[in-house]
N, C-alpha and C positions, 0 to 999 in steps of 0.2 A: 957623475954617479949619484947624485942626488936624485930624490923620487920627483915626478911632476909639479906636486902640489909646493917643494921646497924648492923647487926652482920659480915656479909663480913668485912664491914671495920673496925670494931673490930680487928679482925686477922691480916688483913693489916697493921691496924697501928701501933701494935702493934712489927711486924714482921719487918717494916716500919725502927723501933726506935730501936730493937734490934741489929740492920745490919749496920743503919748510921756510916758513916764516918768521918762526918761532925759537930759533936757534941765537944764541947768544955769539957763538964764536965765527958764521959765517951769515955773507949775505943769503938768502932765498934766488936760487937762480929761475929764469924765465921757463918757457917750455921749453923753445924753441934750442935754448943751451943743456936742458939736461935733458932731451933725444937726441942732441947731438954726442953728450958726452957716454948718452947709453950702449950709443953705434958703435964709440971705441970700443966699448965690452965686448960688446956684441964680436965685434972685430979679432978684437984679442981673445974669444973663448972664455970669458968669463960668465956671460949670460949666453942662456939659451937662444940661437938665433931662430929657430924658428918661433920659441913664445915669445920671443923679441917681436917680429912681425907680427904677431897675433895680438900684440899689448896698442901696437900700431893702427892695425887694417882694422879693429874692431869697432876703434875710439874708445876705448877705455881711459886712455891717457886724459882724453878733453874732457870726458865726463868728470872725471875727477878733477880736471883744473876749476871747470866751471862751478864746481858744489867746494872747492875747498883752498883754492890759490886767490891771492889777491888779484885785482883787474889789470893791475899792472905786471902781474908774470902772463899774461895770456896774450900769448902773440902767434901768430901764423909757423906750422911748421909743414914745411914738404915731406909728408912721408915716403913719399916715393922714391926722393933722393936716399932712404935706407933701407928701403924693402929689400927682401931678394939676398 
């Protein structure tokens, strides 16, 4: 029931907190593990599954890693295996 623009940053922050580096109480996880763990959302109706694939098919996700994750979370992710 949320409006579009609050489900985007759903995803985002989500994605956002997954990634961070900067967190004292957990590790920064890779990409490749927080689209995996986004899928469960996805899965479970938590996130929007179609902006789910939109966050995916666009590259959104890479851009972001590239301008903001360290080189060691950027690792290969099959989007395909969550499209759909």
């Amino acid at each position: 029931e949320l409006s579009v623009p609050s489900r985007i940053m759903a995803i985002a922050d989500i994605f956002e907190a997954l990634t961070a580096s900067d967190r004292p109480y957990k590790k920064a996880k890779t990409l490749s593990e927080s689209i995996k763990i986004l899928s469960f959302f996805k899965k479970d109706g938590h996130i929007d599954p179609v902006l789910f694939d939109l966050f995916l098919s666009s590259g959104v996700y890479r851009r972001y890693a590239e301008r903001f994750l360290l080189p060691e979370q950027i690792d290969e992710v099959d989007i395909a295996a969550y499209l759909g």
